[in-house]
ROFITOR-855391 format. One line per field, with one value per residue (C-alpha): residue number from 1; residue in one letter; chain; x, y, z. Coordinates in nm, 4 decimals. Layout:
BEGIN
dovo <- (NUM,...)
nukol <- (a,...)
drenlo <- (A,...)
px <- (X,...)
py <- (Y,...)
pz <- (Z,...)
***
This chain:
BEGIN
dovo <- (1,2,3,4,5,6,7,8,9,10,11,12,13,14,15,16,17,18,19,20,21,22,23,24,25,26,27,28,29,30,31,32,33,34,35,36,37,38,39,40,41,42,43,44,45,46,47,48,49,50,51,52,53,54,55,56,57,58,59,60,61,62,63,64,65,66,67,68,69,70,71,72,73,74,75,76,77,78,79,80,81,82,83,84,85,86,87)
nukol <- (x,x,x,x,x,x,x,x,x,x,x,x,x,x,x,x,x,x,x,x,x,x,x,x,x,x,x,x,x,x,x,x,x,x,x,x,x,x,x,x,x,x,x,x,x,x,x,x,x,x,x,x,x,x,x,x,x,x,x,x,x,x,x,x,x,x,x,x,x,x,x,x,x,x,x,x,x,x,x,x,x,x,x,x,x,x,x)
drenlo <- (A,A,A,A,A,A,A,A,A,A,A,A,A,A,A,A,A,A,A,A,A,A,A,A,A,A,A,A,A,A,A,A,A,A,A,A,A,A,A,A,A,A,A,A,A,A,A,A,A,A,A,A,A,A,A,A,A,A,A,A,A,A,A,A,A,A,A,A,A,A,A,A,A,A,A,A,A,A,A,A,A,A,A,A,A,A,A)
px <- (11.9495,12.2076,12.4855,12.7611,12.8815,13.1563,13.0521,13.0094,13.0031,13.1259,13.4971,13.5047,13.2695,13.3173,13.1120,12.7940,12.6901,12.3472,12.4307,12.6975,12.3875,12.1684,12.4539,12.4799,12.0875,12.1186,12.3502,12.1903,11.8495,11.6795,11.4370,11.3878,11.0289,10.9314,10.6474,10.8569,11.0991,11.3924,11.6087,12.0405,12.2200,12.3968,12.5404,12.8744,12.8326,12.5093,12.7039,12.9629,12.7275,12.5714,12.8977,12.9854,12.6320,12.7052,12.9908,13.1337,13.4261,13.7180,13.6836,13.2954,13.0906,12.7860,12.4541,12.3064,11.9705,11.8910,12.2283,12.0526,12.3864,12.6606,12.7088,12.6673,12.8736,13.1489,13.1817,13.1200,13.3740,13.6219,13.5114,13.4547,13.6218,13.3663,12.9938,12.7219,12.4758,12.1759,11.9098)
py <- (-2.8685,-2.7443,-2.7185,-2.4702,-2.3138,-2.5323,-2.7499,-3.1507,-3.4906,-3.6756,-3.6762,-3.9843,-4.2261,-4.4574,-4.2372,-4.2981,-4.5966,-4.6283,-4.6777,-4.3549,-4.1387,-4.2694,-4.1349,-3.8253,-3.7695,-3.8641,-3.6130,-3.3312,-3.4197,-3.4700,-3.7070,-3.7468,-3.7529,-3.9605,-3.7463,-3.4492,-3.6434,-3.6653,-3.8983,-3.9413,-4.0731,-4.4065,-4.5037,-4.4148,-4.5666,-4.3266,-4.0307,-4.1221,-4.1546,-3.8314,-3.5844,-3.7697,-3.6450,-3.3434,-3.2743,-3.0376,-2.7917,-2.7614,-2.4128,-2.3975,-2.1932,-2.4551,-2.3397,-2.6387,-2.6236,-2.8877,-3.0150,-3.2640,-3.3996,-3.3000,-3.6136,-3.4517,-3.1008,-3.2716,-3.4355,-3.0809,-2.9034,-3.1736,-3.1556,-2.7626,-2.6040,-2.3490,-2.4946,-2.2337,-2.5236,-2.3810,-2.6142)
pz <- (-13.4702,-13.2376,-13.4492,-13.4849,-13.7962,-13.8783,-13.7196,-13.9077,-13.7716,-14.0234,-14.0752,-14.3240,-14.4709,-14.1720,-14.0026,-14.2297,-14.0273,-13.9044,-13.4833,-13.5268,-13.7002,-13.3721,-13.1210,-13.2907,-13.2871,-12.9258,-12.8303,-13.0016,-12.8492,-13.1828,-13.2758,-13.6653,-13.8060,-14.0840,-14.1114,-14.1872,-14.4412,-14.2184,-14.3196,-14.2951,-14.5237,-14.3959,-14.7430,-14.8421,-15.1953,-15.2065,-15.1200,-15.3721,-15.6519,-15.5557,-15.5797,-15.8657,-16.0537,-15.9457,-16.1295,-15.8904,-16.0355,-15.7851,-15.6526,-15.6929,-15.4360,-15.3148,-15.1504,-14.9579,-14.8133,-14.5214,-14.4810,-14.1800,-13.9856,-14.2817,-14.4747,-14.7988,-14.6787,-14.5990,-14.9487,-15.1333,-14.9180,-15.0437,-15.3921,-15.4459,-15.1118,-15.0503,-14.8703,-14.7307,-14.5749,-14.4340,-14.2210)
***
């Protein structure tokens, strides 16, 4: 997708808004196929409920495959500290 290591778009749930996840597609040239499954997260309730399942330990190492644009990463790295995403 273009992205750095590092490298997340999302520096609060403010940014989980459905016109900020259609600039950030624009600028990285991609164009999300339904087809394929591709879908962001634009929910910050969602996201919520989702760590919260997880029951993340503080100082947990997390393997995330298909991180898409970060929404989740950048949850886990506040929850457990240490994120490997891989897309």
């Amino acid at each position: 997708m273009g992205m750095r290591a590092g490298t997340s778009y999302w520096a609060s749930d403010e940014m989980i808004r459905p016109t900020r996840i259609r600039e950030v597609l624009r600028e990285l040239s991609v164009r999300p196929r339904k087809g394929l499954g591709q879908n962001f997260l634009a929910d910050g309730n969602i996201r919520k409920l989702m760590l919260d399942t997880c029951r993340i330990a503080p100082g947990s190492r997390i393997l995330e495959i298909g991180p898409g644009l970060g929404a989740i990463t950048s949850g886990l790295i506040q929850v457990a500290g240490s994120v490997i995403a891989i897309e």
